[in-house]
Each structure stands twice: as structure tokens, then as C-alpha cells.
C-alpha positions in Angstrom: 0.0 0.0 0.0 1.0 3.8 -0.1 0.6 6.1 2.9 -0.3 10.0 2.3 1.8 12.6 1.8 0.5 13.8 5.5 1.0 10.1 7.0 4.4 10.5 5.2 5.3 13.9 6.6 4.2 12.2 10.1 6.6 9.3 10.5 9.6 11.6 8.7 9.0 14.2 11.8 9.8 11.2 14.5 12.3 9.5 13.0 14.2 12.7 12.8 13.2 13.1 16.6 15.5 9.8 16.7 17.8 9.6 14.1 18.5 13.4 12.8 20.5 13.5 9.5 19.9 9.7 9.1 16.0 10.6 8.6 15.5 10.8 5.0 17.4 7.1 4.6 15.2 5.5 7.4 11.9 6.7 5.7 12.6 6.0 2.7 13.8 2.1 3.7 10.5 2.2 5.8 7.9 2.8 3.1 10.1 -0.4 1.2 8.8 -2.3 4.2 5.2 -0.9 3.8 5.2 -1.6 0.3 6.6 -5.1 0.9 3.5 -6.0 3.5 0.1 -6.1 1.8 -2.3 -3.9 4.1 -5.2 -6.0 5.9 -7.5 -2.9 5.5 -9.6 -1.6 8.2 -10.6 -4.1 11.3 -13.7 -2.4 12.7 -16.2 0.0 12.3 -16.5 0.8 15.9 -12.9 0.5 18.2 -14.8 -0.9 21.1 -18.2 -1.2 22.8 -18.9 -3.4 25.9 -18.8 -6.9 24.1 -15.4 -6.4 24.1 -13.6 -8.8 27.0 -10.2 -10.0 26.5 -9.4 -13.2 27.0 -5.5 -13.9 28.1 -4.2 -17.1 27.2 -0.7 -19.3 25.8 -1.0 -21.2 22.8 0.1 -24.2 25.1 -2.5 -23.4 27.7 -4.5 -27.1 26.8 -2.7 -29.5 25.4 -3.9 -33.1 23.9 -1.1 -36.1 22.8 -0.3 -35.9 19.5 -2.1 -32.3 18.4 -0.6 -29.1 17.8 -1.5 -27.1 20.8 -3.3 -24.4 19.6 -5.7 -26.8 17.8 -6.2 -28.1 21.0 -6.9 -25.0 22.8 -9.4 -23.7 19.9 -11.6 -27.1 20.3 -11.5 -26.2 24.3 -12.7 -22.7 23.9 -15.1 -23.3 21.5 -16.9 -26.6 22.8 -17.4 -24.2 26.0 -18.9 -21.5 23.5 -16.4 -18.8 25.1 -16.5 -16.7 22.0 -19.6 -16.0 22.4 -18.7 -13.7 25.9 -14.8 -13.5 25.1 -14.9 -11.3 21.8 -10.6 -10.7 22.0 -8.2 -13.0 22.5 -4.8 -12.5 23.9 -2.3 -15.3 22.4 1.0 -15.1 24.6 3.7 -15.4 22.7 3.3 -18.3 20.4 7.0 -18.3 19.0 9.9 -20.6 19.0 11.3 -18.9 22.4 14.4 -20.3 25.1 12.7 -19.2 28.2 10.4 -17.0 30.4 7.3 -18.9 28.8 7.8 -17.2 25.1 9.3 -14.2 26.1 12.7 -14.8 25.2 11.9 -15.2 21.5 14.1 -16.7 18.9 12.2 -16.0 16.1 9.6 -13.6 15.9 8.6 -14.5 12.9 7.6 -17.8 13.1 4.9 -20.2 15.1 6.6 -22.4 17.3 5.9 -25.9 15.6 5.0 -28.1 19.0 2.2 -25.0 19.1 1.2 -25.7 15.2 1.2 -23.2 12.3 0.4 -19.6 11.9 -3.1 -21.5 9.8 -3.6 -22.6 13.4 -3.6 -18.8 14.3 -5.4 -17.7 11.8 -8.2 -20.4 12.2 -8.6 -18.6 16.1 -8.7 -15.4 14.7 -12.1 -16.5 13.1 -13.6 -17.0 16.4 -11.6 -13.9 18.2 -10.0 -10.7 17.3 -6.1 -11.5 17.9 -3.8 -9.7 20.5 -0.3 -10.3 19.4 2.8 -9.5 22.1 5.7 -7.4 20.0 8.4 -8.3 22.0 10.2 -5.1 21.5 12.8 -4.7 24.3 14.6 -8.1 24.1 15.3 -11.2 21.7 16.6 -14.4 23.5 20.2 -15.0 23.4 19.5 -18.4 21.2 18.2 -15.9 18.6 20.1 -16.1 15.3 20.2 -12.4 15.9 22.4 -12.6 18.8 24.4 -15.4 17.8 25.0 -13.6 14.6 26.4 -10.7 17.2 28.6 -13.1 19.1 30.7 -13.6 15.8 30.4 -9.9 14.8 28.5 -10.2 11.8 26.9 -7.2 10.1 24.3 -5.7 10.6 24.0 -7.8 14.3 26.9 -6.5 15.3 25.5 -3.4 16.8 21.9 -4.7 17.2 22.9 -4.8 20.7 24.3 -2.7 23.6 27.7 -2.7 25.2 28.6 -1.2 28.1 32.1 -0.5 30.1 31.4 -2.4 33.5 33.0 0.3 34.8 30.2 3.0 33.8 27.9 4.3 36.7 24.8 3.0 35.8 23.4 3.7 39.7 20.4 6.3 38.2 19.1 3.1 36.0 15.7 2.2 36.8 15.9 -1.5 37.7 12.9 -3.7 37.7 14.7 -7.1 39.1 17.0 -7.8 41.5 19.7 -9.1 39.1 23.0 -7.8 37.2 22.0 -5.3 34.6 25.2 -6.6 32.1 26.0 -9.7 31.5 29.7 -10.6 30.0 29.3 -12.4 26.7 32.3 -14.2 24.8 32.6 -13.1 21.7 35.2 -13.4 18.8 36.2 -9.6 19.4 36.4 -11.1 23.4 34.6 -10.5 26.5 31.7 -7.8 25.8 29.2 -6.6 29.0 26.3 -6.4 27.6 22.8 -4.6 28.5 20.2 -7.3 30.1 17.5 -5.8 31.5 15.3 -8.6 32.6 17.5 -11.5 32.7 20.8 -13.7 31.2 18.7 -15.2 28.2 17.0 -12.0 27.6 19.3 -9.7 25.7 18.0 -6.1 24.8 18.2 -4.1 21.4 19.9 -1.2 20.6 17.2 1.1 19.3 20.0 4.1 19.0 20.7 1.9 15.7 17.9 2.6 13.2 18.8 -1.0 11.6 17.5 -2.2 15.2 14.0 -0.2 14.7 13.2 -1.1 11.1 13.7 -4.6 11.8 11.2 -4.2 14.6 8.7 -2.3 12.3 9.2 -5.2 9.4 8.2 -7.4 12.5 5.0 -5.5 13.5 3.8 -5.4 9.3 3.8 -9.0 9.5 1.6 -9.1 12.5 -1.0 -7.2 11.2 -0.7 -8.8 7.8 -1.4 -12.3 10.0 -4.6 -11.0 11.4 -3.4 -9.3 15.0 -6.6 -7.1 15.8 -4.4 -5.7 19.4 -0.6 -5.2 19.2 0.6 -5.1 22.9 4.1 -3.9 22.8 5.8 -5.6 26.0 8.2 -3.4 29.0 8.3 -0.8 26.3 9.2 1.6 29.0 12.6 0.7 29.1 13.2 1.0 25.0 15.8 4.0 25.2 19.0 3.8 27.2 21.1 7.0 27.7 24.1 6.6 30.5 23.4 8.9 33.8 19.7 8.8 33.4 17.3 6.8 34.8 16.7 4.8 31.0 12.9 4.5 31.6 10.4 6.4 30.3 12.4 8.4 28.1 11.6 11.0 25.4 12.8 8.9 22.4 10.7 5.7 23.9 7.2 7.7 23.6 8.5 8.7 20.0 8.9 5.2 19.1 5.2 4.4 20.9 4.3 7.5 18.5 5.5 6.0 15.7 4.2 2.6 15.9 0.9 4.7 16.6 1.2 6.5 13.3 2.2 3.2 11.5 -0.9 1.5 13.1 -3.0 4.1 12.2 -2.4 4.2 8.7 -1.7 0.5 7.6 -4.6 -1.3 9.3 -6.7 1.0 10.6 -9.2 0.3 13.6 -6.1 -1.5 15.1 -5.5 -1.1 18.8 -2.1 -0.6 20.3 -1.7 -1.6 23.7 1.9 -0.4 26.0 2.7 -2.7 28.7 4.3 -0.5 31.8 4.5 -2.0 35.4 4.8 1.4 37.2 3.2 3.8 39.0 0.0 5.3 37.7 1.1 8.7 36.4 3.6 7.0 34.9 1.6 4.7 33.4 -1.0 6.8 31.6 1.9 8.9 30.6 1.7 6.3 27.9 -1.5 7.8 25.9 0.5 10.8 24.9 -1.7 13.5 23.7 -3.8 10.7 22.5 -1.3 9.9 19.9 0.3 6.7 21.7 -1.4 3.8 22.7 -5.4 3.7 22.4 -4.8 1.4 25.9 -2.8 1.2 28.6 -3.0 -1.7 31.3 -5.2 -0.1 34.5 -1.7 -2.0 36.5 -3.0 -0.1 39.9 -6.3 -2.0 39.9 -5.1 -5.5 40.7 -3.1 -4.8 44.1 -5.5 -2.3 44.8 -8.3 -4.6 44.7 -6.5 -7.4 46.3 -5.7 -5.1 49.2 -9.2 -4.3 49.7 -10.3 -7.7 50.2 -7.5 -8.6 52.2 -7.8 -5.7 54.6 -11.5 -6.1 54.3 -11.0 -1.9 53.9 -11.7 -0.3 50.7 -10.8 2.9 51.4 -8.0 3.7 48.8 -9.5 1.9 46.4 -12.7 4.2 45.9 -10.2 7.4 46.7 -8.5 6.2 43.8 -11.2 5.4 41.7 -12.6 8.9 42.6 -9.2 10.7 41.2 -8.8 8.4 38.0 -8.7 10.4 35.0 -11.3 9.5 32.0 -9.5 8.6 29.5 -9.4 10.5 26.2 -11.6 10.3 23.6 -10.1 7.1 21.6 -8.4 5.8 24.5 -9.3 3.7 26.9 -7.8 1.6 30.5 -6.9 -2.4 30.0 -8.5 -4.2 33.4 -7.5 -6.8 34.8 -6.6 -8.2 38.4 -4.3 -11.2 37.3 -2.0 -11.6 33.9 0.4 -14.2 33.3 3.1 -12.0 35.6 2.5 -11.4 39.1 0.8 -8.7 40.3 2.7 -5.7 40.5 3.6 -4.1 43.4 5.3 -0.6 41.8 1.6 0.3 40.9 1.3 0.9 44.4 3.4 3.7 44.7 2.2 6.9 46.2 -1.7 5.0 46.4 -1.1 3.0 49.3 1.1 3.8 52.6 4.2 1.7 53.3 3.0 -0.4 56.1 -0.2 -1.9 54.5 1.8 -2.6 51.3 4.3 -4.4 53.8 0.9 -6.1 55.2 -0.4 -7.1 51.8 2.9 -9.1 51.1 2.6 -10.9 54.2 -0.4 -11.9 53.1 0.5 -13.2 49.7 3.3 -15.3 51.7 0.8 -16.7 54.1 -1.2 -17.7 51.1 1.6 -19.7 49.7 2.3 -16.6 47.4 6.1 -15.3 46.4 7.7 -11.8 45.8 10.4 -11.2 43.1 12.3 -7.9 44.0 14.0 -5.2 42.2 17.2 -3.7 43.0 17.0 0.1 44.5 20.2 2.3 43.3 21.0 2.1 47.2 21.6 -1.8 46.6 18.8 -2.8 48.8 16.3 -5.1 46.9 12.4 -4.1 47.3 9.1 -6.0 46.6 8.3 -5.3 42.9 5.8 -8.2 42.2 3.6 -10.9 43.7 3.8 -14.3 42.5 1.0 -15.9 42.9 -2.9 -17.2 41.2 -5.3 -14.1 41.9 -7.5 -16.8 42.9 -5.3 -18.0 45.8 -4.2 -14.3 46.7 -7.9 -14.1 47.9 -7.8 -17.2 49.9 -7.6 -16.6 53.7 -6.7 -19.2 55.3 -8.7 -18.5 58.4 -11.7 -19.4 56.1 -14.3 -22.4 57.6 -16.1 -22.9 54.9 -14.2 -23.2 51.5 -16.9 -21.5 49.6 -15.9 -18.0 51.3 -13.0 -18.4 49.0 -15.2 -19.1 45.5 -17.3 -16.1 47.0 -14.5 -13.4 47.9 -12.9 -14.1 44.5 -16.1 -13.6 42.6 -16.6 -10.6 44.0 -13.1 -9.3 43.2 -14.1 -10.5 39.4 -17.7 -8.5 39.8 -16.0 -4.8 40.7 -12.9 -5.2 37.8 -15.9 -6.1 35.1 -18.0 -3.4 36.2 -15.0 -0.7 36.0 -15.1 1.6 33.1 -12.8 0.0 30.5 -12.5 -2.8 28.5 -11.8 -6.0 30.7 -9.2 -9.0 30.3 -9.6 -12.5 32.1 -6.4 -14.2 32.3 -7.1 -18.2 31.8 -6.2 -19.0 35.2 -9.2 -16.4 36.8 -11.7 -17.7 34.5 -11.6 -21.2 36.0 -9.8 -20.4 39.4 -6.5 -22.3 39.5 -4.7 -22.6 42.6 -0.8 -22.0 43.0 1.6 -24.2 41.0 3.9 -24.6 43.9 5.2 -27.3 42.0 6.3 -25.6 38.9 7.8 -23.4 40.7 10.4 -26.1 42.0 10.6 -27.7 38.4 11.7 -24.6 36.9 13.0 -22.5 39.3 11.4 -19.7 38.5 8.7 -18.0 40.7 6.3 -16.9 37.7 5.7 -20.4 37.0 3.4 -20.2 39.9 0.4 -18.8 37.9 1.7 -19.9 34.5 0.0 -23.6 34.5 -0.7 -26.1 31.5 -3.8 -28.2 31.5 -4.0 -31.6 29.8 -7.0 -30.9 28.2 -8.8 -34.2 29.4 -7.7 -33.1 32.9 -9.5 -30.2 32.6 -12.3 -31.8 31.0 -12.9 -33.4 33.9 -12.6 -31.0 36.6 -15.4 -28.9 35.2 -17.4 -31.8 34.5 -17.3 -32.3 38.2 -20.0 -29.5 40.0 -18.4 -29.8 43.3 -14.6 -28.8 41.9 -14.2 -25.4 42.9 -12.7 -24.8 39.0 -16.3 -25.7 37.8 -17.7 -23.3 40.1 -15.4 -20.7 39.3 -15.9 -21.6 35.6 -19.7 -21.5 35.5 -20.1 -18.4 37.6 -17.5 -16.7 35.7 -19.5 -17.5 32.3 -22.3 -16.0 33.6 -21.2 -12.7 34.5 -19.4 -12.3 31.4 -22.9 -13.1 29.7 -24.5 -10.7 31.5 -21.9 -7.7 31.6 -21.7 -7.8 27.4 -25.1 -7.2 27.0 -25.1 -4.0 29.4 -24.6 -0.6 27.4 -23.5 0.9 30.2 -21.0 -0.9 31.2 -19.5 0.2 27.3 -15.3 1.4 27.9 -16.4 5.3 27.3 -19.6 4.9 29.9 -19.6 7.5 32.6 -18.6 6.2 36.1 -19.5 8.3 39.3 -18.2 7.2 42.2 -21.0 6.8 45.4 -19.2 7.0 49.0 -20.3 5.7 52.0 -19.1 6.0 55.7 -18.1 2.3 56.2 -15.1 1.4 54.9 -16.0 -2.0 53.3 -17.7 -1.0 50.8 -17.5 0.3 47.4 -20.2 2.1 45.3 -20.1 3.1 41.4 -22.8 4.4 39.2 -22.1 3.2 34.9 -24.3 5.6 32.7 -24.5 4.5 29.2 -23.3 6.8 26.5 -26.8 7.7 25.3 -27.9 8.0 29.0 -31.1 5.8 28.7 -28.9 2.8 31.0 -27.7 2.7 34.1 -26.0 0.6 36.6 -25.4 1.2 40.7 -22.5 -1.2 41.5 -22.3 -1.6 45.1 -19.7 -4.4 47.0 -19.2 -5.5 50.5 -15.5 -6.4 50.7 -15.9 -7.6 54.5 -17.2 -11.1 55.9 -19.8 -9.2 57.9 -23.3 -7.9 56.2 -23.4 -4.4 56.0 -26.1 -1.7 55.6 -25.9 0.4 52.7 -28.0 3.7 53.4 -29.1 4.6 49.7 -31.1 8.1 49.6 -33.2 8.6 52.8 -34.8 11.4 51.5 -36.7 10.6 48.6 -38.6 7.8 47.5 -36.7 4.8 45.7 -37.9 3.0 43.0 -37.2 -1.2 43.0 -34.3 -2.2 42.5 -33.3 -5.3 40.5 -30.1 -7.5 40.9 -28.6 -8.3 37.5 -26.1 -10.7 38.7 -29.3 -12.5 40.9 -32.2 -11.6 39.1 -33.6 -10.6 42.2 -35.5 -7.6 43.4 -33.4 -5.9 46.3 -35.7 -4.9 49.3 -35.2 -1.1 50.3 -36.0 0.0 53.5 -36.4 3.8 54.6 -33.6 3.9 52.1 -31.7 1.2 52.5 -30.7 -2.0 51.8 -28.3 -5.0 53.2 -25.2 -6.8 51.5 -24.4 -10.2 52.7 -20.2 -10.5 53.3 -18.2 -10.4 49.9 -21.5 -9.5 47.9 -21.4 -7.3 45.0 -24.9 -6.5 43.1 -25.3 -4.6 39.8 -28.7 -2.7 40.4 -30.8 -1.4 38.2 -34.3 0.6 38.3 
């Protein structure tokens, strides 16, 4: 395809943000790659409406002897009829990768073959609009790439950035508790190397515009194989410049800029999506002027929540809520509670105080729960994630009956549906797994503790079974996503208004649908005690209805009761 002279003018202003002089020659070698990749054309009509859940999953999630996995995965999803409530779905990464479950890729242009073909992919975009992960920070050390460095082969022989171990590198912004080079042989000898993450995962050197244009030739071809959502993974850390803080820097939005551009011109209606495990302002620094990503992950929500149910004191959730910006028009918040990382404890920062964060990873650890740590420049090591299932997280182990568990997570489920955004359900949520202790021991690796694989006659059987608490999970979980998708005001742009009441269990929202004929009071307990919720004394009230029961809710002089950990949608 060709881009106008405006979409043109556009991508020559930020690559000479990046590359000054070198401009012209980048451009010109980037409309070769645009030419070279046949556009898909427009994806929607409409970006987003409140059909639209994401559901976050790895190709290998169900597997069967003797089938490609993502074969087997598509028969599980479909014989459930999930598409029918789960309109996006996220595919991990589905490439030949060395370690950290697909993230240290090899190949980023291939489909790893134990997971099948990219027909296999394309036969589960039919039932699901595609979220593709562009690994952009890193490439696995196994990548041809990288190997191709190691013996100093052009171009990959400055693909990737060295670094005198003698540099002070204390302003860095770590994110893990490991060394930030790592010394590589090489047949020009020992190089230290940049390694953000970890050993096997190498990062790029985007001050070469080789690096970048690689990277966008990448990105063609996922939107030429169908990728509705392009989530571009720890982006935040792109840019390196010695004596800063290499996070968040200027030249890293203009490359989320220019990917935006790109987007927006080849395949239209296509949603970028910046992955950034920081604080909030941070965070939605990320939507630019509206001219980054149309989402950014809501990453506050899923300690906040947690907290509140494991304090039983939702207090700075709702302050939160209260402050949170709408987002732009053509932008909108990711929510989720649990991904396939932990939960992030960064997110945190300047929300809640120091001693209930310090509480709320006690917690995890009592619940069988782990914390990976980041290194501070002082040297010290803090929390900077939670290892653990969401489903577990919410387990107290004080509990007598089990079923205060299935309840307490439910509700957790009920408030992140219900806030305004579009909503992702990581696999493990949707059908409440417990913790993998075990995987963590096989692999060594605390992630692998909410990162499980189901034999998918395993799994048959567990949700065949009523009394599993993964079938309850699984049934109840279907049915709210059946009834939040057909709820216009629970669409991504639907006004919220937060209610406040004077005990600090509970949490109050009020959706209004765009064209203001719809709306829904959300109301949760997050305590084990029944509350009284004092509605509007002063006027009469008209019935109100339960969604999530069906029921009618009996008001009295203006007010009504919620059972512990109960969370209705009302409407009137």
C-alpha cells in the first residue's frame, strides 16, 4: 500500500526526533517495508463497545497427545462456547522462544511448531479478534540475531548494547533484582552487555535505526497475519542513555508514537496496547496527547483490589477510583486483576502507605504466594511483584467454609468487570486455578506459579465435576461475562460516578450509558460481615433489581443490606 503525503510527513518528523541526518534514509527504507507487506485494510467500524472482553491465554494453555496445541486450545474454547462472551483473544507469545514462557523469543517471525502453524492462528482469529505481544525490548540470546552478534556479523553486530562495566549505571531504573550486564564471549572477546530482565534475555539497541526497522518489518507481518491488538511488551525501558534513569524516556514515547502513526495508517481500527509495570502517572503517561497507545493496562487496579479484600477496607480503592482520570476520547484503560506475571507491586506507589503494602505481602506469603524484588540504586532489593494465582491471593486461610473463597474471589471479578474499560480474564481467573507450587520447584522460576498447562482431558474433567471449585469458578464466571456484554452501560467510554459511604468495606459506582437511557449502581461488600448500605433517605426509591441474581433488592427507609463479599449490579 501507499501512505499520504500527511501520513508521510508524520513518520519523517519522529524518525528525525530519533535519528536526525539519518532521517530521510530511514523513511525512505520504511515505506520499502510498507510496500513489501500487503495492508489487511480496516478491522472495525467501531474500536470498542462493551462486548469487548479479553481473554489472556498461551498457545500451550490445553494440550492433547499428538495435536498441535493451539488446535487443542481452539476445540477447548469453542466446545465451551467462550466466544460468544470473550470477543478478544490474547495469544502469549506463540513463538519458538528459550525461556520466560515465550518471552525470550528466537524468532519472531515464526509459530513455534510443538504450538502448530500460523493457519492454526489464523483459524482462532475466526472465532476472536487477535492480541499479538511485539516483544520489543529483548530477543533471546539463542536468537540467530544474537548469535549472529557473538561472531560480529553485520548488521547484528550493533543490534545490541555494550557497556564498560565500569560506567555508573546507579540512576538506572531496575525492575529485578539481578545484574543489569552480563559478560558475553565473543570473537572480538569479553563484551558486557545490556540485560535488563534477565541472562537469556538480551536487549536491542534502538540508538541503531537498523534495530528499529527490523522491529517495524516485524509488526507489518503481524497485522498482515490478522493481529486485531498489538501489545508492545516493557516498552518503558526502550531507550537507554548513561546517567539517566533509562525509563520512560523522550525517544521511547516517540517510538510508541511512531508505531501509533504506523498503526493508524496500515490497518486501521487496530489497537495498540503499552505494557508498563509502574506507577500510575507514569503509566497513563503512555496515551500521549492521545497519539500513543489507544490502551494502557489499568496495573493499579489488581493490588488495589487485592488489598481491599485482604484488609477487608476499601478505602483507597474508591479514593483512587474517585481521582482516576477519564480517558481521552479514543483511548481507553486495559482491566485486569491477574496476567500471566504477578501482580505488581510498583503500581502501588504513592496509592497506598508503606505499612499496608508491607501487610499485603505478608499476606500473599501466608497464602503460599512469592515476591520477586527489584534492585534500588542504594543496593537494597524491594518487593516489585507478587507471585501468585489471583484466585489463591484471595484465599484466607482462616476461612471455615471453603466456599468463602469461590465467593471473595467472585466478587473481586464482579467490581474489575463493572470498571469503566474494556476487561481481560487471564485463563487461570476464569476457571480459578490454585498455585503451582510445584512448577515453581521444576523450573525455578517464581512466575511459574500462575503460569500452568492443562492436559485438556484433565481439565475436562474437573469442570465436568459441579463440586470442583474450578467448575464453580468456571460456571459463575461465564455467567457474568454473559451478562456484563449485553449491558450498554457498562460500554469502555460509559460515565462512572463514584458513590461513598461512611463504612469502609464498601464500594459504590454508578455506569451511565453513553446515550444515557442505561444505568448501573455497583455496590460491594468487601468484609465477611453484612453491611447496611443507606441509599437516599430522602426521597422515595424505586425497586431495585439485581442483574447478577435476578432478584428484586428490598429497600428499607432507604436502605438495603449486602451479605459479606457480595457485590450486586442494580438497576431501576
Amino acid at each position: 500500500m501507499t501512505l499520504n503525503q500527511h501520513q508521510i510527513a508524520r513518520l519523517r518528523g519522529r524518525l528525525a526526533e530519533l535519528y536526525g541526518d539519518q532521517a530521510d534514509e530511514c523513511l525512505a527504507r520504511l515505506l520499502t517495508l510498507v510496500l513489501h507487506h500487503p495492508s489487511p485494510g480496516p478491522r472495525h467500524t467501531a474500536d470498542w463497545d462493551q462486548r469487548d472482553v479479553v481473554l489472556v491465554c498461551y498457545g500451550d494453555q490445553v494440550q492433547a497427545p499428538g495435536r498441535p496445541h493451539l488446535q487443542t486450545l481452539l476445540d477447548f474454547l469453542t466446545a465451551y462456547d467462550l466466544p460468544r462472551s470473550l470477543r478478544q483473544l490474547h495469544l502469549l507469545p506463540f513463538f519458538p522462544s528459550s525461556s520466560d514462557d515465550g518471552f525470550s523469543v528466537i524468532d519472531y517471525r515464526a509459530v513455534d511448531p510443538e504450538l502448530g502453524t500460523w493457519n492454526d492462528v489464523s483459524e482462532l482469529g475466526h472465532h476472536f479478534g487477535l492480541m499479538f505481544d511485539l516483544v520489543i525490548n529483548h530477543v533471546s540470546v539463542s536468537s540467530l540475531w544474537f548469535q549472529n552478534y557473538v561472531k560480529g556479523e553485520p548488521p547484528y553486530d550493533r543490534f545490541f548494547l555494550e557497556v564498560d562495566p565500569g560506567a555508573d549505571l546507579s540512576r538506572v531504573v531496575r525492575p529485578r533484582s539481578l545484574p543489569l550486564l552480563t559478560s558475553v564471549p565473543t570473537d572480538r572477546g569479553v563484551r558486557h552487555v545490556w540485560m535488563t530482565f534477565s541472562a537469556d534475555q538480551v536487549d536491542l539497541d534502538y540508538h541503531n535505526p537498523d534495530v528499529l526497522l527490523e522491529m517495524i518489518g516485524v509488526l507489518l507481518l503481524y497485522l498482515q497475519r490478522g493481529a486485531r491488538l498489538i501489545r508492545v511488551d516493557a516498552i518503558a525501558y526502550l531507550w537507554k542513555e548513561l546517567g539517566t534513569s533509562c525509563i520512560h524516556l523522550r525517544p521511547t514515547h516517540v517510538v510508541v508514537k511512531l508505531l501509533r502513526d504506523l498503526v493508524d495508517a496500515v490497518a486501521p481500527g487496530t489497537l495498540l496496547i503499552t505494557e508498563t509495570n509502574v506507577p500510575h502517572a507514569e503509566n497513563v503517561s503512555y496515551f500521549g496527547d492521545g497519539d500513543e497507545a489507544h490502551l494502557v493496562y489499568q496495573f493499579s487496579l489488581p493490588p488495589l483490589l487485592l488489598e481491599a479484600f485482604v484488609s477487608e477496607d476499601a478505602t483507597v480503592l474508591c479514593d483512587w477510583l474517585e481521582r482516576l482520570e477519564p480517558a481521552r476520547p479514543g483511548t481507553t484503560y486495559l482491566n485486569f486483576t491477574a496476567s500471566h506475571d504477578g501482580i505488581g507491586v510498583r503500581p502501588l506507589e504513592g496509592l497506598l502507605p508503606g505499612e499496608r503494602i508491607a501487610r499485603l505481602v505478608d499476606a500473599v506469603r501466608q497464602r503460599g504466594g512469592l515476591v520477586s524484588t527489584r534492585r534500588l540504586a542504594n543496593g537494597e532489593d524491594a518487593p516489585y511483584e507478587l507471585n501468585t494465582t489471583y484466585f489463591d491471593a484471595l484465599r484466607n486461610p482462616a476461612d471455615a467454609d471453603p466456599q468463602w473463597h469461590v465467593r471473595r474471589f467472585l466478587a473481586s471479578q464482579a467490581i474489575m468487570l463493572a470498571v469503566r474499560g474494556i476487561p481481560a480474564v487471564y485463563f487461570h481467573s476464569l476457571i480459578g486455578t490454585a498455585n503451582d507450587s510445584g512448577a515453581v520447584t521444576a523450573t525455578g522460576r517464581a512466575r511459574s506459579i500462575n503460569r500452568r498447562k492443562y492436559a485438556a482431558d484433565e481439565l475436562r474433567r474437573i469442570l465436568a465435576d459441579p463440586n470442583s471449585v474450578s467448575a464453580q469458578v468456571f460456571n459463575a464466571y461465564r455467567d457474568l461475562l454473559t451478562k456484563r456484554i449485553a449491558q450498554p452501560a457498562f460500554h469502555p467510554d460509559a460515565e462512572q460516578q463514584v458513590r461513598r459511604f461512611d463504612d469502609p468495606a464498601l464500594i459504590g459506582f454508578l455506569r451511565t450509558s453513553l446515550d444515557r437511557r442505561h444505568q448501573i449502581l455497583v455496590m460491594a461488600n468487601v468484609s465477611a460481615v453484612s453491611k447496611t448500605v443507606c441509599l437516599d433517605a430522602g426521597r422515595d426509591l424505586p425497586v431495585l433489581r439485581d442483574l447478577l441474581t435476578g432478584a428484586n433488592m428490598s429497600v428499607a427507609d432507604g436502605r438495603i443490606f449486602l451479605e459479606p463479599f457480595q457485590v450486586v449490579w442494580l438497576v431501576w
